[in-house]
C-alpha positions, 0 to 999 in steps of 0.5 A: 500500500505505501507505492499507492500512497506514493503516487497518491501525494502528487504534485506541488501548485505553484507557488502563489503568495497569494493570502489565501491560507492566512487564517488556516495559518493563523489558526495553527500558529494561534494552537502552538505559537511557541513551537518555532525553534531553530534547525540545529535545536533538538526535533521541534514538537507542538505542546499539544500533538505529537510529532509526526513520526511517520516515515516516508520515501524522500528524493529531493536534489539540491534545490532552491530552497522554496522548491526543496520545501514544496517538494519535501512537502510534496512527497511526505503529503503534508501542508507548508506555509513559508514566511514573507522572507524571499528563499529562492537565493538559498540552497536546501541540503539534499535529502534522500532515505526513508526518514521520519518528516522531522529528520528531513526537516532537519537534514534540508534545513541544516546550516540555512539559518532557518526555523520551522515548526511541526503543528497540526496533528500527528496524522496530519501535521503542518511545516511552518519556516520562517528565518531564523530571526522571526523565530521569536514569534510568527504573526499571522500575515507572517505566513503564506500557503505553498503546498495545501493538501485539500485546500478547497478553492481554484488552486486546489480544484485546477491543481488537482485537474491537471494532476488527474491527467496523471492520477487517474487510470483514464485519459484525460486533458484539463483547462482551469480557469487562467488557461481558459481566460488566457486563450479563450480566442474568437470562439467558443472553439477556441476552449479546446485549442491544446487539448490534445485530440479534442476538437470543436467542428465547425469553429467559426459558423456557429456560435458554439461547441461541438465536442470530437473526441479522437474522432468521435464527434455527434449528438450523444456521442460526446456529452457536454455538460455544464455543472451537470446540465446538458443542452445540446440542439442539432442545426442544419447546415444546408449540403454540408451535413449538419452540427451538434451545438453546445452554447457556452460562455466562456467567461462563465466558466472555471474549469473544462475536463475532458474524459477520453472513451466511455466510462463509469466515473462517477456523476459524469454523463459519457457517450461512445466518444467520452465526456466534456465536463464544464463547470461554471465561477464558485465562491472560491473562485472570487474570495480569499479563503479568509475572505466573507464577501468580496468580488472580483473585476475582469476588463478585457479588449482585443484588436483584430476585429471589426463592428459587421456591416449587418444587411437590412431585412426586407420582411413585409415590404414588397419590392420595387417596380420592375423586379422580376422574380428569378429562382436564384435571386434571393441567393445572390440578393445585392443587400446581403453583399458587402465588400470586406474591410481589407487589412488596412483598417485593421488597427491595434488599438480598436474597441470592437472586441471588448469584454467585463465581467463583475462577480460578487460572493460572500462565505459565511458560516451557514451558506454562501452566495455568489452572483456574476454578470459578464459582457462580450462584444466582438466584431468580425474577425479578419483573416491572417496574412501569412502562408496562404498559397494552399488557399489559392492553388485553383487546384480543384478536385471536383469543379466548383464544389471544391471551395478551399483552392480558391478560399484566398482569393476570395476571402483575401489574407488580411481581410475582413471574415464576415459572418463571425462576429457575436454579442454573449451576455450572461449571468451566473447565481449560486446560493449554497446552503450549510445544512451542517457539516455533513450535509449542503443544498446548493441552487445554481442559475445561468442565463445567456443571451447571444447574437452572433454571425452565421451563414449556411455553408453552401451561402459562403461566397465561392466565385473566383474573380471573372465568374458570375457574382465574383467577390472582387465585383459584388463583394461577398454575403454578410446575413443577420445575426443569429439569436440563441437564449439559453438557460440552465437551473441545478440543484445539487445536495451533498450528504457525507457523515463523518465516520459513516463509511456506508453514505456518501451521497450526491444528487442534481436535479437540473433543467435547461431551456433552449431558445434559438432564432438561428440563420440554419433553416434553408431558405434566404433573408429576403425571399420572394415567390411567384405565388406571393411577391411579399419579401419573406425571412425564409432562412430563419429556423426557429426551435424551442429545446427543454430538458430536465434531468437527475443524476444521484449516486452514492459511494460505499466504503465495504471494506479498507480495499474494496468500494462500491459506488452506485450511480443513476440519471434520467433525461427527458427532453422535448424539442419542437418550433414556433415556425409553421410547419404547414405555410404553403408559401414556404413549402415552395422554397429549399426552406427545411421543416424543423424537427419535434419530438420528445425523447427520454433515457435513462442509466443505471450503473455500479463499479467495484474498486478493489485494491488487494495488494499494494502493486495493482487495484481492479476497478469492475462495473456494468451500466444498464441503459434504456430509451425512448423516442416519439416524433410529434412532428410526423404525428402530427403531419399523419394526423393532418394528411391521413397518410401513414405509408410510403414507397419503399423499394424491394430492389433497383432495375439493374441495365448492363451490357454484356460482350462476347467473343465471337468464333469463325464461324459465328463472325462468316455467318454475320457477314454472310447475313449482310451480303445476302442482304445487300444482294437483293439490290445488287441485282435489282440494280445489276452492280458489277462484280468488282464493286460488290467484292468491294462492298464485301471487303468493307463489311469484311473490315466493319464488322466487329469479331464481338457482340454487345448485347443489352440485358435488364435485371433486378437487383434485390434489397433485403428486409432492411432495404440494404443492398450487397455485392453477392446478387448485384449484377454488376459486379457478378452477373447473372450468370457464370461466364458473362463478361458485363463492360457497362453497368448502371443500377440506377432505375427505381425497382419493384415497391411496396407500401410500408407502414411508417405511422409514428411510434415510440421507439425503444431499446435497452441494453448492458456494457460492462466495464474494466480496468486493471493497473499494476505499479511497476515501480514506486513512481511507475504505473502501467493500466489497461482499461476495456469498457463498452458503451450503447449510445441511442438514436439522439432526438435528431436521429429519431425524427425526420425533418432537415438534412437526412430522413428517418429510416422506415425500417427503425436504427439500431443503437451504436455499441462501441467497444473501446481498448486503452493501455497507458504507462505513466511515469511520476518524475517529480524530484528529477531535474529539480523539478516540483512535478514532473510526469509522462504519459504514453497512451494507446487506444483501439476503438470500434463502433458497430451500427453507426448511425449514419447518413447512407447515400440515400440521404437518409439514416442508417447504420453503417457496420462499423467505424475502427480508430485506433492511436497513440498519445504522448503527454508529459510535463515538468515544473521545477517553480522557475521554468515550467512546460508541458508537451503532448503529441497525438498520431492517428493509426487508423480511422476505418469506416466499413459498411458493403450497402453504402460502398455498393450504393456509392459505386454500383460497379464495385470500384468503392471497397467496403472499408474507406478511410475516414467514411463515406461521401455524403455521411457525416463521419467524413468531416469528423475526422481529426488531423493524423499527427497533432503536437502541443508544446507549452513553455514558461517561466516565473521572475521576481518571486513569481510576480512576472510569469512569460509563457507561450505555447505552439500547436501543431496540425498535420496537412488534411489528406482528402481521401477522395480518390482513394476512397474511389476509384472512379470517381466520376460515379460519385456526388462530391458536394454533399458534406464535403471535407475541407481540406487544411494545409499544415497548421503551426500557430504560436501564442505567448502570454506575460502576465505580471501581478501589481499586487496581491489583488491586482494583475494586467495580462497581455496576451497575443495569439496566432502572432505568426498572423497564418492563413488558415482554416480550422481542422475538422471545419464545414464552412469556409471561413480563415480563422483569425489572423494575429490578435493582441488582448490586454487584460486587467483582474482585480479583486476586492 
């Protein structure tokens, strides 16, 4: 057991002279204030604890002398407070052995001219030093908390964030609230940047999060939750597939986890793909621990940005004499073009990216309140100017429907990006009530109110110059701004008797609601029909999204080495719109009808910890799963139309041609055919006999030695209206021996009415998980984890409407299958440092039945998705320079399916496995960079007021498939959900943030500041990303 708690006493924070700790501090001086003695003295006691006898493994180098004592304090598990005085300019004694905490105080601090004392309790004591000259007394400012094991508050909360990437047995990245703040960029997105092998599609487009894990990205297949509440809505995005949006206000959050693959954590929400937990400010986050009420203030601005230029809507008015209505008109409407602000305009000092945020808590001996209002206000983002060459190749792919070889020459490096600007305004309330000490009831709100930029993609200006409606002439379009309201309420009790190892109890009941006005719908700002002239706002969806939810476990200690924890939670949600599903005017535009629905499911779980022996520990459980779902949109149309069938396939007309080979004899008698009928008129007109052997010699020459004969068939589905390759004419004929030179399984076959009348969909279902870890040496550790996970059609899935239709036939639920094996490596002690960890990572995943959209446009499930990679983290902090790196490399992402590869190319050119998945699906634009690289450095000055650092992140050029996917190419439809294409990306940030005083820092923070061209990875719109961009910020505390 004592390897375990080796690697249980982690990590030392930074050192932060913050007053924090000056009541902890006080307190334990105020219990034994005469204890300080001098080093040389004899082991100093507390008149009132026992000394700590307790014998632990040090390895601490020569050091600093705060380092040596952070990491002594580190490794013993114990709390250290150091005096006012400044210790970096001496050297601690080395210290090595298994010795009491007291010896190895005296051997570091031999000869230092220094004094510490031992308080608190024997289980538990506390190191106090202060130099020898204060040793008569300490004063309570005297003190400051380095090292606090436990102490509650963002340090200890981010501490130990950060330290699970190491400490737990599952992967993980972690963001704390100065991470968030430093770098939280243009975008929501931008909160995932560094994360390594965590993205956000389509960054730029929508207003929101939408998590991807190693590749698993989708509604349902990584959860994202905000203090335990989930609002997740799917929009349309037109030929580009559509997206799964989290709204989130960055400057309302305090930490961000990522959890890789399915798990059974405890009150964590995992999918297929993993979990996002959020959480938002808390008390701690605005007071000092010795604090009863205060606030904090955060000013922010940016350059980089500028105030759009917003069309003016038409709505209601009719139009002009003379207007003539055209198709395409409300496409290219001259109002929705504006001309981007070019480079030029671009100044360092601009007012058109600014941001505050004003908090307000108190902590008092029964209940603490917190309350935070916070304002954002950003323009549009102009592009960078760097390395845009990849960008304006003109190399398409596919004619014009490849739109990143000429992004640059339409959106120019430099220039204005329209379409990106937002407005979020947001509060944030928590009450917490102290029921005693074992038990709390604490209620928390959030509302957030936000316009921001959005186009569908297939919008986004794509004309090069001298084309129709080019850029250079019209400009390019800028819509309205889209308009999402959300709001969320919990209500979280923690129950925890002391001494009671049978209850530790936790429950949220929460709710959100969505409300969402969004640029998605299909349609145009000013649209006109033939039947109505009146301008119309076609291309605004509406949608109206509610959830309520509970999550409740409890966690039983039944023996010293054995846990049982039971957990559970609950969802229902309901989606509809305010829009009218039934406008006859409407239905005669590309507009999409908006889904409704109403979905449930729940989850029970359990998981064993069992630690045997003191070289591995087990972990066991199973999650049992249920759902429902019922699709009121369809309900009601059946209800309306009395139609409750439609048209389903039994199979496709097959027309091939076949070609043989014809012998002598076959071939002389063809020609004898012709030349007896050529003799008729011969005769009839007395043709010499030197003209006829002419003739003859040309039918001679003419005709062909094979023979090309037409032939129709049928080519049958199954049940499930899925085709394969065994009975497609095609690809094996209908008989043996037939040589096909031309085949088409285009036409539609025989059909039957299938009953599509609405119903509750329902499915249930159990997975296991496991996971065994075996300590290789006292610092080394090596895990292997196996966990299964169901994820259930999601509301989008379960209901027809835009983008894809549902399948007649019913979805099965994705089951994946996820393998990982790590080593991790604690080097903390080695190079001087206060932490320093690795971590080598290796992960196997396959997903059967994955819901997909097949070739037909609408669901399905696809037999299989197959990722496998390896990831490498590490870090080390040694108090003065500190840095941290991970690496990620994709072995394979594999999508398997024999109806889609056979639908695609009806010749059997397409293989039943294609990298990264299928044209016109959207698995193709999830697939992440094969190789990713973060590195993060820093340093620390002036007693760690002055702090520098900076970080680059590396994405590897996106490799289109396309070709490789498909042989012949020409068979397949390229422009549904096509993959943007990125060139290498290295972006580089860097930060200097300098403390004025203890309640007061100012913050200069610059990002992309190589000003690169480029798009983000994983995109469905093109849109650059934001080019160098400069932002000071000022925090105080009150």
């Amino acid at each position: 057991m004592q390897t375990q708690e080796n690697n249980k006493k982690r990590k030392a924070t930074k050192r932060t002279r913050l007053s924090l700790g000056i009541q902890l501090a006080a307190i334990a001086l105020v219990a034994d204030a005469t204890t300080i003695s001098p080093v040389l003295a004899a082991p100093a006691a507390s008149a009132n604890h026992a000394p700590a006898t307790d014998v632990h493994n040090f390895d601490v180098p020569t050091l600093a002398l705060d380092q040596a004592l952070v990491l002594l304090a580190r490794q013993a598990g114990v709390e250290l407070y150091l005096g006012s005085n400044d210790f970096t300019n001496s050297y601690g004694n080395p210290v090595k052995g298994r010795l009491s905490l007291d010896a190895a105080l005296q051997t570091l601090l031999a000869n230092q001219g220094v004094s510490y004392s031992l308080t608190g309790s024997a289980e538990r004591p506390i190191i106090q030093v202060q130099s020898a000259p204060n040793s008569t007394g300490i004063q309570a400012g005297d003190l400051h908390p380095t090292y606090v094991m436990g102490m509650e508050g963002k340090q200890s909360r981010d501490e130990k964030g950060y330290n699970d990437i190491y400490d737990q047995d599952i992967s993980s990245v972690y963001a704390g609230k100065e991470q968030i703040e430093r770098y939280k960029g243009a975008a929501p997105a931008d909160m995932f940047k560094g994360m390594l092998n965590v993205y956000s599609g389509d960054s730029r487009n929508s207003g929101a999060l939408d998590p991807n894990i190693r590749g698993i990205q989708g509604p349902g297949r990584v959860p994202l939750t905000i203090d335990g509440t989930e609002q997740a809505i799917t929009a349309y995005r037109g030929y580009m597939g559509a997206n799964n949006r989290n709204y989130i206000d960055p400057n309302l959050i305090g930490s961000i986890k990522v959890l890789k693959g399915p798990n059974l954590e405890r009150n964590v929400y995992s999918g297929i793909g993993g979990a996002v937990v959020a959480s938002t400010l808390n008390v701690d986050d605005v007071l000092k621990q010795d604090q009863e009420y205060g606030g904090e203030l955060k000013i922010e601005g940016s350059n980089n940005s500028v105030s759009p230029k917003l069309p003016t809507l038409m709505t209601g008015q009719m139009p002009s004499p003379g207007y003539e209505y055209s198709p395409i008109r409300g496409y290219y409407d001259h109002s929705l073009y504006k001309h981007p602000r070019t480079s030029s305009s671009n100044k360092l000092l601009s007012s058109d990216d600014s941001a505050y945020r004003l908090a307000l808590a108190t902590r008092q001996e029964k209940f603490e309140l917190l309350a935070a209002y916070a304002l954002r206000e950003k323009g549009n983002h102009y592009a960078g100017k760097n390395k845009s060459g990849f960008y304006s190749s003109g190399k398409q792919v596919n004619g014009e429907f490849d739109y990143i070889p000429n992004l640059a020459t339409i959106y120019k490096p430099g220039d204005e990006v329209p379409n990106t600007s937002s407005k979020m305004e947001s509060w944030l309330g928590k009450a917490k009530l102290k029921i005693d000490e074992n038990q709390s009831l604490e209620f928390g709100y959030r509302d957030t109110d936000a316009l921001y930029g959005e186009i569908l993609p297939s919008r986004i200006s794509f004309f090069k110059p001298g084309t129709t409606y080019d850029a250079a002439t019209n400009g390019v379009p800028q819509w309205p701004l889209s308009h999402v309201q959300s709001k969320a309420y919990n209500l979280e009790y923690n129950l925890k008797p002391e001494g009671n190892p049978w209850v530790d109890f936790y429950s949220n009941l929460w709710m959100t609601n969505t409300r969402s006005d969004t640029y998605s719908s299909g349609g145009v700002p000013n649209q006109t029909t033939i039947a109505d002239p009146v301008y119309r706002n076609t291309a605004l969806a509406n949608a109206k999204h509610d959830r309520v939810g509970l999550t409740a476990s409890n966690k039983f200690k039944l023996l010293d080495s054995l846990d049982l924890t039971l957990g559970g939670s609950y969802q229902h949600e309901k989606l509809g719109s305010n829009d009218n599903y039934y406008d006859p005017i409407i239905s005669d535009t590309l507009r999409m009808y908006p889904r409704a629905g109403r979905r449930e499911e729940q989850e029970y779980n359990f998981k064993f910890d069992w630690r045997p022996v003191s070289f591995a520990k087990f972990e066991a459980g199973m999650r049992y799963s249920s759902y429902w779902a019922f699709d009121d949109y369809l309900k009601s149309a059946q209800d309306k139309s009395g139609v409750t069938t439609q048209l389903e396939e039994t199979g496709r007309q097959v027309d091939y041609t076949t070609r043989k080979t014809l012998t002598e004899s076959e071939w002389q008698a063809d020609i004898d055919r012709q030349i007896a009928n050529n003799k008729v008129f011969w005769d009839m007109f007395d043709t010499p006999e030197s003209e006829r052997q002419e003739i003859i010699d040309v039918i001679k020459q003419q005709t062909p030695r094979v023979q090309d004969t037409q032939h129709k068939a049928d080519w049958a589905s199954d049940a499930k209206g899925r085709y394969s390759r065994d009975n497609n004419p095609c690809i094996n004929g209908l008989s043996a021996g037939e040589n096909i030179i031309s085949c088409s399984a285009s036409g539609n076959g025989e059909g039957y009415e299938k009953d599509i009348k609405a119903k509750h969909q329902k499915d249930s279902g159990w997975t296991p998980s496991l996971s065994a870890t075996f300590y290789t040496s006292e610092n080394g550790r090596v895990y292997l984890r196996y966990s299964e996970a169901i994820r259930y059609p999601s509301m989008f899935e379960s209901t027809i409407g835009f983008s894809s239709s549902v399948n007649p036939w019913g979805l099965e639920p994705e089951h994946a299958h996820n393998y990982e094996a790590a080593y991790i490596h604690n080097l903390a002690g080695w190079g001087g440092s206060e932490s320093a960890d690795i971590k080598l990572s290796y992960y196997y995943n396959t997903t059967k039945n994955v819901i997909e959209r097949d070739p037909q446009l609408r669901f399905s499930n696809l037999e299989k998705q197959v990722t496998s990679g390896v990831e490498f983290q590490g870090r080390y902090d040694n108090g003065r320079f500190f840095t941290d790196m991970s690496i990620g490399h994709v072995l394979k992402n594999r999508v398997c399916d024999e109806n889609s590869a056979v639908s695609v190319s009806t010749d059997g050119s397409t293989p039943n496995c294609v990298d990264d998945g299928f044209v016109g699906g959207y698995l193709v634009s999830m697939a992440m960079p094969e190789w990713t690289a973060n590195l993060g450095l820093g340093a620390r000055f002036l007693d760690r007021k002055l702090e520098v650092g900076g970080r680059a992140i590396y994405y590897r050029q996106h490799e289109n498939k396309f070709y490789d996917n498909y042989p012949n190419s020409a068979m397949v439809s390229y422009y549904l959900n096509t993959p943007m294409s990125w060139d290498k990306i290295i972006t580089y940030d860097a930060y200097v943030n300098y403390k004025l005083t203890d309640d007061a820092s100012v913050e200069l923070t610059g990002t992309n500041l190589s000003n690169l061209y480029y798009i983000d990875p994983l995109t469905r719109s093109a849109m650059p990303a934001p080019g160098r961009t400069l932002k000071l910020a000022f925090t105080t505390t009150f």
